[in-house]
C-alpha positions, 0 to 999 in steps of 0.5 A: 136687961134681962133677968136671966143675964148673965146665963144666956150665952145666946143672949151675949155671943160676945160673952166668954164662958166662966165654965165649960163642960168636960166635952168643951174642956177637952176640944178648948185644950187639947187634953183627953177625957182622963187625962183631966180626971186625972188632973181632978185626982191630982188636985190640980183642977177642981171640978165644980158641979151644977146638978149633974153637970160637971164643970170647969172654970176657963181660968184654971184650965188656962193655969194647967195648960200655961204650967206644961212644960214647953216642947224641946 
């Protein structure tokens, strides 16, 4: 096993992300840009950074997009 497993998504394709990007965020939900930074003001997603990048956890943007209400 390499030492740089799990952190290589090349190394695993089959392995889902933890965290996403906030480009990634946007085209895996659907939601804008602001819209999530105003879901970060909110407090109803937590941004993580890791140096200057920000990150999202995929398991609380799969809770926010579950809590919209559903179209009529």
């Amino acid at each position: 096993m390499s030492a740089r497993w799990p952190f290589r998504q090349l190394d695993h394709p089959n392995m889902p992300k933890l965290a996403v990007t906030i480009a990634e965020a946007v085209e895996m939900t659907g939601i804008g840009r602001t819209s999530l930074y105003k879901l970060f003001a909110e407090k109803k997603l937590t941004p993580r950074k890791n140096g200057k990048r920000t990150l999202i956890l995929v398991e609380d943007l799969e809770r926010v997009v579950k809590s919209l209400p559903e179209a009529a």
